[in-house]
KOLLUM-782339 format. One record per residue (C-alpha): residue number from 1; x, y, z. Coordinates in nm, 2 decimals, padded with zeros to 4 digits. Layout:
% residues N
  resi      xx      yy      zz
   NUM       X       Y       Z
...
END
This chain:
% residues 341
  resi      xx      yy      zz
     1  -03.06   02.57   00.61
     2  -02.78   02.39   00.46
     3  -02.88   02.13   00.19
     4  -02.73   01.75   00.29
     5  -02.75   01.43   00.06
     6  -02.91   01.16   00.22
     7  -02.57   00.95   00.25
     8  -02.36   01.24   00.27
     9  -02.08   01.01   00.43
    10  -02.08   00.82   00.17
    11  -02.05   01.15  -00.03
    12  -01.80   01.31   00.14
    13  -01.58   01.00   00.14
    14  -01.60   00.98  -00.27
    15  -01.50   01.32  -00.34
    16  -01.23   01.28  -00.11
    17  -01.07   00.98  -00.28
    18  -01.01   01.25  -00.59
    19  -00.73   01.47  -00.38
    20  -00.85   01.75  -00.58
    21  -00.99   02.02  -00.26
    22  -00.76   02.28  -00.25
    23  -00.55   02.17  -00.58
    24  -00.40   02.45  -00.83
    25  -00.54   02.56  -01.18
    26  -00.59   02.26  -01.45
    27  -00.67   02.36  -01.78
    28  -00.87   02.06  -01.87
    29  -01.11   02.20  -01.65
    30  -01.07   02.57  -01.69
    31  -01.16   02.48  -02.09
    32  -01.50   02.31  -01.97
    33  -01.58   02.64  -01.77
    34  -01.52   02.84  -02.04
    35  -01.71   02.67  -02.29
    36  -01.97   02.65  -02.04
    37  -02.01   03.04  -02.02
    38  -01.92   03.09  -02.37
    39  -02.23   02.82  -02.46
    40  -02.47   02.96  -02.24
    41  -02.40   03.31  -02.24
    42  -02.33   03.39  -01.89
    43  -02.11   03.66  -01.72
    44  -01.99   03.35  -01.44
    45  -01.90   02.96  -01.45
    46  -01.77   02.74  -01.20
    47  -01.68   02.39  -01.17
    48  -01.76   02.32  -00.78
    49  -01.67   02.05  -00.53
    50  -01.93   02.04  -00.24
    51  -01.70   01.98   00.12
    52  -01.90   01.96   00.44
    53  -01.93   02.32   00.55
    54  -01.78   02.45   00.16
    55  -01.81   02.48  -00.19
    56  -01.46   02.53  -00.33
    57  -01.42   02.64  -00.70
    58  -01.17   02.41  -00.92
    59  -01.25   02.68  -01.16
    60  -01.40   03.00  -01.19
    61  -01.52   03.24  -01.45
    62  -01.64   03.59  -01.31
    63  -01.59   03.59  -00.93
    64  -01.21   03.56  -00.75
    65  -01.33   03.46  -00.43
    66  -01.18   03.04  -00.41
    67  -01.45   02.93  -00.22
    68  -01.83   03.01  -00.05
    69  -01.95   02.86   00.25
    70  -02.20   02.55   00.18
    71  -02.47   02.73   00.34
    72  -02.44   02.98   00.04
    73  -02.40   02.74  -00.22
    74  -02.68   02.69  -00.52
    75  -02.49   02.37  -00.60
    76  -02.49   02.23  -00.28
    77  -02.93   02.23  -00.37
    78  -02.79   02.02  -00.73
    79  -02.61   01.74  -00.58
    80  -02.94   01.68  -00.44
    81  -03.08   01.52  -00.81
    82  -02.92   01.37  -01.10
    83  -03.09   01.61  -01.38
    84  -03.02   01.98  -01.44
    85  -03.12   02.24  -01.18
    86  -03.26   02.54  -01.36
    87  -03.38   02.81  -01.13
    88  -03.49   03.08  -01.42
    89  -03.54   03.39  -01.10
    90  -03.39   03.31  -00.79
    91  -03.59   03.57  -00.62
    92  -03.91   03.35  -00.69
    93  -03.73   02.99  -00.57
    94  -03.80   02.89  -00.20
    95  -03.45   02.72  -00.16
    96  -03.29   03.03  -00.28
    97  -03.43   03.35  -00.28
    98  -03.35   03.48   00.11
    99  -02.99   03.34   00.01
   100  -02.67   03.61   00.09
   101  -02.60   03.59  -00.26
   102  -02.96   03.67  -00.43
   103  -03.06   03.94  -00.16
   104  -02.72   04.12  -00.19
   105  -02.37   04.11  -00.44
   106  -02.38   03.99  -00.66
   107  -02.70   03.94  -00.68
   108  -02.79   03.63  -00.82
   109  -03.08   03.58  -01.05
   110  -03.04   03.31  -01.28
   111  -02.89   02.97  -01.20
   112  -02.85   02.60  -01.44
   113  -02.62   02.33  -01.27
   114  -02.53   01.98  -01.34
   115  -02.42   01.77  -01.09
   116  -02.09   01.55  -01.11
   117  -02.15   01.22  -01.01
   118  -01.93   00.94  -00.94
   119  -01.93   00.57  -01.13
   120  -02.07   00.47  -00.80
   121  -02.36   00.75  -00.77
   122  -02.20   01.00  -00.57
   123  -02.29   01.38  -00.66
   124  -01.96   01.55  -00.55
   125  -02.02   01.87  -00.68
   126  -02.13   02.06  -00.99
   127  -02.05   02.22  -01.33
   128  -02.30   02.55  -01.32
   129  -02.37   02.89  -01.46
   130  -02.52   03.20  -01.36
   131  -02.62   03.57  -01.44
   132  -02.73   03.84  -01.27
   133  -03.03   03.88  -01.46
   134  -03.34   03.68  -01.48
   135  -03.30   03.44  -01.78
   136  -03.39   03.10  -01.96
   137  -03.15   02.84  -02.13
   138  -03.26   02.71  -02.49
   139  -03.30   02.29  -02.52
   140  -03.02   02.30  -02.74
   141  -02.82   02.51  -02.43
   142  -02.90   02.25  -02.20
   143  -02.80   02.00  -02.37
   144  -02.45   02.13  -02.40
   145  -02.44   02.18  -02.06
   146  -02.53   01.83  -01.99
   147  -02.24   01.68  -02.20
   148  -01.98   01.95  -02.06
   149  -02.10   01.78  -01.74
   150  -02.02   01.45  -01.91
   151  -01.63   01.55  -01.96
   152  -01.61   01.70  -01.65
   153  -01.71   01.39  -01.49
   154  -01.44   01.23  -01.68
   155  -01.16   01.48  -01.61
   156  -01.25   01.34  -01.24
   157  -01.20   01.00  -01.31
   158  -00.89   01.03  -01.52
   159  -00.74   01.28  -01.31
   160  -00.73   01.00  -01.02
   161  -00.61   00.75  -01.23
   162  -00.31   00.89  -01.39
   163  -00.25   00.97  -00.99
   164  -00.34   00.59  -00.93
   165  -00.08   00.50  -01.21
   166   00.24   00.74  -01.07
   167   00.20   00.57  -00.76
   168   00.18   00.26  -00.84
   169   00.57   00.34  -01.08
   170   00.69   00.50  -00.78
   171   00.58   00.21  -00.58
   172   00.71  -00.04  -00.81
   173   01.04   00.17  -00.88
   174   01.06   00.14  -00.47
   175   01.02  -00.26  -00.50
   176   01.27  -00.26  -00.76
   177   01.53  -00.08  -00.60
   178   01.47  -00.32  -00.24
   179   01.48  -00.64  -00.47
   180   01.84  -00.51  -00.64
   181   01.93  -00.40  -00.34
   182   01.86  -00.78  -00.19
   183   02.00  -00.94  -00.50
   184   02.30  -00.75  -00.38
   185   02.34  -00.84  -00.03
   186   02.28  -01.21  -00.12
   187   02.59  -01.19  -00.37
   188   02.82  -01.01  -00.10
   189   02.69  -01.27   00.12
   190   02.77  -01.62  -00.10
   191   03.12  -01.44  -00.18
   192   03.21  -01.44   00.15
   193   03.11  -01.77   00.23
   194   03.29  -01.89  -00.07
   195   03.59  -01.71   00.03
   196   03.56  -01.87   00.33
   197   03.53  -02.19   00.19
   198   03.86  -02.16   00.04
   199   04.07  -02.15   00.40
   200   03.88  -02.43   00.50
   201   04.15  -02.67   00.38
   202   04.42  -02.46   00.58
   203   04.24  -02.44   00.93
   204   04.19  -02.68   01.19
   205   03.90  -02.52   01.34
   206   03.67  -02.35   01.13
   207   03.41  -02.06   01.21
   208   03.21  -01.84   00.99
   209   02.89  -01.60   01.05
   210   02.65  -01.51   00.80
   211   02.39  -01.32   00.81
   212   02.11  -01.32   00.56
   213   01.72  -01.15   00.52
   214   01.43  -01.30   00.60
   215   01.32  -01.41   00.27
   216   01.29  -01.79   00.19
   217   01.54  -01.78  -00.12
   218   01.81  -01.67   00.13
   219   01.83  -02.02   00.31
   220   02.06  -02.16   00.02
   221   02.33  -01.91   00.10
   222   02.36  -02.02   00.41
   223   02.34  -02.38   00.42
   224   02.61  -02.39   00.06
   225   02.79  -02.29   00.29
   226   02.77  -02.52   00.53
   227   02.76  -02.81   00.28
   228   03.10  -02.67   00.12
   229   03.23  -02.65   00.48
   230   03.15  -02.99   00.57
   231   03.31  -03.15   00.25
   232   03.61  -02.99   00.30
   233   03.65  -03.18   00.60
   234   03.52  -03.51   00.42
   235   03.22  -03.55   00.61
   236   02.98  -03.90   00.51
   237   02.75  -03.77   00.25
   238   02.43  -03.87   00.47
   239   02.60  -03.67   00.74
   240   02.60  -03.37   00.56
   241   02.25  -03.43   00.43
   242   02.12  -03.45   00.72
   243   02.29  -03.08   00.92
   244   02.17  -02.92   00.55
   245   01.81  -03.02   00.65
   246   01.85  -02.97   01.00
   247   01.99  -02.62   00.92
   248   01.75  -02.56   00.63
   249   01.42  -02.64   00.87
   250   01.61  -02.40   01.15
   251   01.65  -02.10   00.90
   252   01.32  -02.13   00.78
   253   01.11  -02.14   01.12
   254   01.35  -01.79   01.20
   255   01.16  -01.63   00.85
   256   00.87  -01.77   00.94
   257   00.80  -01.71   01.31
   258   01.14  -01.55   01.42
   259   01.06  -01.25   01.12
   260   00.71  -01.29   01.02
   261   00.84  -01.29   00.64
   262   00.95  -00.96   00.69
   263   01.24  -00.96   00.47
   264   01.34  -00.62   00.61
   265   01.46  -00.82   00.89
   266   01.73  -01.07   00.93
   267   01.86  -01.34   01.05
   268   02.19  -01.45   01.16
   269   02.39  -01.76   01.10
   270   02.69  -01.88   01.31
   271   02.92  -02.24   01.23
   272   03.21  -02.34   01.41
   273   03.32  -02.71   01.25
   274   03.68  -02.82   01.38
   275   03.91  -03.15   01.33
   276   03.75  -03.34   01.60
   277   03.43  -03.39   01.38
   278   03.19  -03.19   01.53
   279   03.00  -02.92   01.41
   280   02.81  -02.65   01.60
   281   02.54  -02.44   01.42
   282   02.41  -02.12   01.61
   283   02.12  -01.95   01.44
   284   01.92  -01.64   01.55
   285   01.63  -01.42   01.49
   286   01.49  -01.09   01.61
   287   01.18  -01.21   01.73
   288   00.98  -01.24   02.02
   289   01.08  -01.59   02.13
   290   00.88  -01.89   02.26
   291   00.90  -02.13   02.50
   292   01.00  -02.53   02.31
   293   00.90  -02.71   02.62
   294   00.48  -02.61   02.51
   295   00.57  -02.71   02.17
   296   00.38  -03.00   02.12
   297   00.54  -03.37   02.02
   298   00.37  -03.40   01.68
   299   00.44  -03.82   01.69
   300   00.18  -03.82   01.97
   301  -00.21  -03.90   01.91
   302  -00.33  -03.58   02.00
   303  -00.13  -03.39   01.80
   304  -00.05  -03.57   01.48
   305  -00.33  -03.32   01.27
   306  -00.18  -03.01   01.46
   307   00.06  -02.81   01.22
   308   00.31  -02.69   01.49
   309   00.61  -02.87   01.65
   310   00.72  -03.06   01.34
   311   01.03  -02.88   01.28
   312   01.18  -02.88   01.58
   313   01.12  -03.26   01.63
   314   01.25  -03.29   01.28
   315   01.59  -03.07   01.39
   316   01.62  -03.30   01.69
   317   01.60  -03.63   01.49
   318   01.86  -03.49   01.25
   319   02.13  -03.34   01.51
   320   02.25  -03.54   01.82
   321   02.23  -03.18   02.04
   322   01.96  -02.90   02.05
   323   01.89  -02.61   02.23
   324   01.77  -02.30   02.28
   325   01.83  -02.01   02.45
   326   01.75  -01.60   02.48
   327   01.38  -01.71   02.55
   328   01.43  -01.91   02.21
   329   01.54  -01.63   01.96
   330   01.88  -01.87   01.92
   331   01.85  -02.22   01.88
   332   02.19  -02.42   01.94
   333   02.27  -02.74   01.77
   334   02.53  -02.97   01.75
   335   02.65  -03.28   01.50
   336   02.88  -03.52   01.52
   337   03.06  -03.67   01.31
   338   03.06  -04.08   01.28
   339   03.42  -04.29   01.39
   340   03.45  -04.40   01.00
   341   03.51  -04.15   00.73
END
């Protein structure tokens, strides 16, 4: 009968989080099996990772087979306690001696393991030797064994977190890259509306898009724009104030709701401000939409403590027209400009 740890989930689940099953050759711990052997005298050494139905060898002295199944295994009887498991004859050891491996090749007599255990308490396998002849270990043996154990352990552990620590550079090279790559379209972004900004003086009616990503520090590109746009045609200074909040409030409810913060999406921008002193702002987002007539009127008594509807009734206050349209992806506004300038 195969030998299970009582939270063999649990088990299974921490040796897992090592990536090691099924890895090459590492000589910090083909060293620890050979001093093991070496140490102790023994024709065979492993280091061994208990699976569900395996025990797989992440090294091996004196066998070339990779890998037994857990029925089989001696170490899969050493995860099972925290101290050494010394069987001196397998042949006189219940657990052991109808085993495959004691009965037949290569006939296994003697057998000392240690198991590895996790930081949390998880046995996930064993460092171990064996002989083919009945045998015992001196104190001063087992002890060595014991603190190869030790490094093995720690070979685990640091093994992970050099893995841990290249993935976390890649992922940060990755983050890098995105946020230069962001930097960038913001620049090509604020030169074109700058270069835009310098025909303004020349054209009656003026029209720009811009397009921008979903991140909060993108709004200013888009309403210098409009700013630069609307002093070119000598708008009032409160006028202007009040379409750069109006447009600031619209931008930032499209990152918000529109893109969820997802600044891998976008959202897009359109002005058209002519001689007549009007301008008209178009601004869309890829989301899902909504429906503004169940937005509730935040200056009402039932909904003064709710969080939602404010920016919209601020966007109406500011602008004389709103509206919205593709099941409110685009919202539509429009300013005009007072008689005196």
């Amino acid at each position: 009968m195969t030998a299970v740890h009582h939270d063999e989930s649990a088990r299974l689940a921490a040796l897992h989080r090592y990536r090691i099953l099924d890895t090459g050759p590492e000589r910090a711990f083909d060293d620890l099996t050979l001093l093991a052997s070496h140490i102790c005298g023994t024709p065979m050494a492993f280091i061994t990772l208990v699976d569900a139905d395996r025990q797989w060898f992440k090294s091996r002295i004196g066998v070339t087979v990779p890998e037994t199944p857990r029925a089989v295994s001696f170490c899969a009887h050493a995860i099972l306690q925290r101290d050494l498991m010394v069987v001196p004859d397998a042949r006189k050891d219940a657990r052991l001696r109808d085993n495959p491996l004691v009965t037949g090749d290569p006939h296994i007599r003697f057998y000392a393991g240690a198991p590895l255990v996790t930081p949390e308490g998880h046995a996930v396998g064993a460092i171990c030797v064996l002989d083919r002849v009945s045998r015992r270990l001196s104190p001063e043996q087992l002890a060595a064994l014991d603190a190869i154990r030790h490094q093995a352990e720690a070979q685990l552990e640091l093994r992970l977190h050099i893995m841990e620590l290249e993935e976390a550079l890649k992922a940060r090279e990755r983050a890098e890259a995105e946020q230069a790559a962001l930097i960038e379209d913001l620049r090509l972004a604020h030169d074109e509306v700058k270069k835009l900004s310098a025909l303004i003086p020349f054209c009656s009616k003026t029209q720009f898009e811009v397009t921008i990503p979903a991140v909060p520090g993108a709004i200013a590109t888009v309403t210098d724009g409009v700013t630069q746009v609307l002093h070119a045609k000598r708008w009032p200074e409160d006028e202007i104030m009040a379409v750069e909040l109006a447009l600031q409030e619209a931008v930032a409810n499209a990152i918000r709701h529109g893109c969820r913060n997802d600044p891998s999406k976008h959202v897009q921008c359109c002005v058209t401000c002519d001689d007549a002193g009007q301008v008209m702002i178009v601004v869309r987002d890829p989301g899902s939409g909504f429906d503004p007539t169940t937005v509730p009127n935040p200056v009402e008594a039932p909904n003064q403590l709710k969080p939602s509807g404010r920016g919209i009734f601020l966007i109406n206050g500011l602008m004389d027209e709103v509206g919205f349209a593709d099941g409110g992806r685009e919202l539509k506004m429009r300013k005009r400009r007072s008689a005196e300038v």
